[in-house]
N, C-alpha and C positions, 0 to 999 in steps of 0.2 A: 512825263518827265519826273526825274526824283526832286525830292524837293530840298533845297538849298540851304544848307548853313552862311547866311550872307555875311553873316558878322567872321567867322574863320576863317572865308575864302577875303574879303575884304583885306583881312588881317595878310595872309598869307601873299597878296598884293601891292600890297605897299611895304612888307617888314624890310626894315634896315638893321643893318649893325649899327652897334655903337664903337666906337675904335674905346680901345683899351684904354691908350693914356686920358680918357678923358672921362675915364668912369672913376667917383670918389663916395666914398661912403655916404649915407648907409649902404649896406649889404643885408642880403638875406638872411635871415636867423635860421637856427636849425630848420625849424618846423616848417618855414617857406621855402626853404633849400631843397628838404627832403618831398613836398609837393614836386618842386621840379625836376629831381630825380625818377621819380616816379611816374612820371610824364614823358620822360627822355627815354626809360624803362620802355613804354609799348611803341616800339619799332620793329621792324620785321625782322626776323629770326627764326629764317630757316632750320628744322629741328631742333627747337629752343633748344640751344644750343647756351645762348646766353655768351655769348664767345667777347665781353668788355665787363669793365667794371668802372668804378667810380674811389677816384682820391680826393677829398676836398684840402683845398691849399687854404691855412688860413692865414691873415698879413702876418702875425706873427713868425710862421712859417717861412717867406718871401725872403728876407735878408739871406739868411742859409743857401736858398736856391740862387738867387742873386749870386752872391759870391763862387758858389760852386760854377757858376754860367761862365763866370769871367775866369777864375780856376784853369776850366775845361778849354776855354778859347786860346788862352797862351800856352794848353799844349797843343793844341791843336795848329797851332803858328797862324790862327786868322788876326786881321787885324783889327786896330783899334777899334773901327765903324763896324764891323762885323761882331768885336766883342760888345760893345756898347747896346749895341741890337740886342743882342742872346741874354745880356742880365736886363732888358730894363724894362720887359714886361713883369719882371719879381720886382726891382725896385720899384717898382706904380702900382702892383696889384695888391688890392687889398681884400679880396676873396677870390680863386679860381679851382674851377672841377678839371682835374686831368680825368679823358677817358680812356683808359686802356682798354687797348684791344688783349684780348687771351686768344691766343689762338689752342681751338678745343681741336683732336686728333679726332677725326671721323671719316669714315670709309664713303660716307653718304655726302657730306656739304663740304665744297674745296673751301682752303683755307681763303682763295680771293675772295667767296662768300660773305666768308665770316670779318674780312677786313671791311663788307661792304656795309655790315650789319654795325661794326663798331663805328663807322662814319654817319649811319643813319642818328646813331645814338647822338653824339654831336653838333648835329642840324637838331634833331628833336629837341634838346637841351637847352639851346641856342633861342629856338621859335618860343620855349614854354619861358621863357626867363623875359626875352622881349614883349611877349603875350600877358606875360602876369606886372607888367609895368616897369620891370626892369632894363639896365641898358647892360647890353652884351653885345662879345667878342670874341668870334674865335680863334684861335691863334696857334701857330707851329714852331715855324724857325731850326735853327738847328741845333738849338739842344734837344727839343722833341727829338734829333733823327740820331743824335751822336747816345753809344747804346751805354759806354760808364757814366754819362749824366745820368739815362733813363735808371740805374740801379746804383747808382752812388745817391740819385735825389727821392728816388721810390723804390728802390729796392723789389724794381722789376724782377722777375727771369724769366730764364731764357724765351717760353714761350708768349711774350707779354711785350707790349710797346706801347708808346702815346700814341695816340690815334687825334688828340686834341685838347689842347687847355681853353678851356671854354672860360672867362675873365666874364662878372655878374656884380655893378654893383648901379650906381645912382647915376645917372647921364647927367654931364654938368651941362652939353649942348647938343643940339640935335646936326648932327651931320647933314651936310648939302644931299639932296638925289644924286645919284650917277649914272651914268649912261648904263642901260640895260641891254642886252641881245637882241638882235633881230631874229623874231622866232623865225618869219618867215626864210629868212637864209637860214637857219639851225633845223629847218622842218624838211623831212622826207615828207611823202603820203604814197604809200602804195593801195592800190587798188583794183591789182587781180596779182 
């Protein structure tokens, strides 16, 4: 039998999110940020291809995105609860990594690959942040999908999207457990 990292698989066990609105400063400094960057970094990456990158939102940042959120909802004709929604992870956040996906043109790895790899990055980012004591969130919604947010507030192109704003700062509570899968209904097993 190989021998066991108890304490990561422990970790990987029991980890929960922290929901958003309920993370408040402190936040990570550079130098703790760029650890979990770095961490978020080795994920699987079919012909490093590297096909995501990292924007750090700082709260200063937030009001901007905020108001562009709510901007973009009243052209969009959603309503009030739906714009509400869309700004008020900027109005509460006071650190978040968007990770874009790049989608890289290659003959060898299909682009669903590479969206898969910029999602791995996401969960990694998410696990390193929760792991190093922090409370995190990850988070979409639709300004993530609506594409003049995504280059009116990052100055995406074309070949580029959010794949995930990952929200990292101090848990003021620790969220209930919640019902988990039943592996056993989610499990195949083949055996010839």
């Amino acid at each position: 039998m190989p021998e066991s990292d108890l304490a990561a698989l422990n970790f990987l066990l029991n980890r929960r999110s922290r929901p958003a609105k309920t993370l408040t400063t402190p936040v990570p400094d550079r130098a703790a940020l760029e650890e979990l960057l770095t961490a978020a970094a080795r994920t699987p990456d079919h012909g490093k291809l590297e096909p995501w990158r990292f924007i750090v939102i700082e709260k200063t940042a937030m009001p901007r995105l905020a108001d562009l959120a709510e901007t973009r909802g009243k052209v969009l004709g959603l309503d009030d609860e739906q714009i509400g929604k869309g700004r008020s992870q900027f109005d509460m956040g006071h650190l978040a990594v968007a990770v874009i996906e790049v989608h890289v043109p290659s003959p060898k790895i299909p682009a669903l690959e590479q969206t898969y790899s910029a999602g791995a990055v996401c969960l990694s980012l998410l696990n390193a942040a929760l792991a190093a004591g922090w409370g995190a969130n990850w988070l979409s919604g639709w300004p993530s999908h609506d594409r003049v947010f995504m280059q009116e507030a990052f100055k995406l192109k074309d070949n580029e999207r959010i794949a995930g704003l990952i929200h990292i700062g101090t848990e003021t509570t620790a969220p209930p457990e919640r019902p988990r899968p039943d592996i056993a209904a989610k499990t195949t097993w083949l055996s010839e």
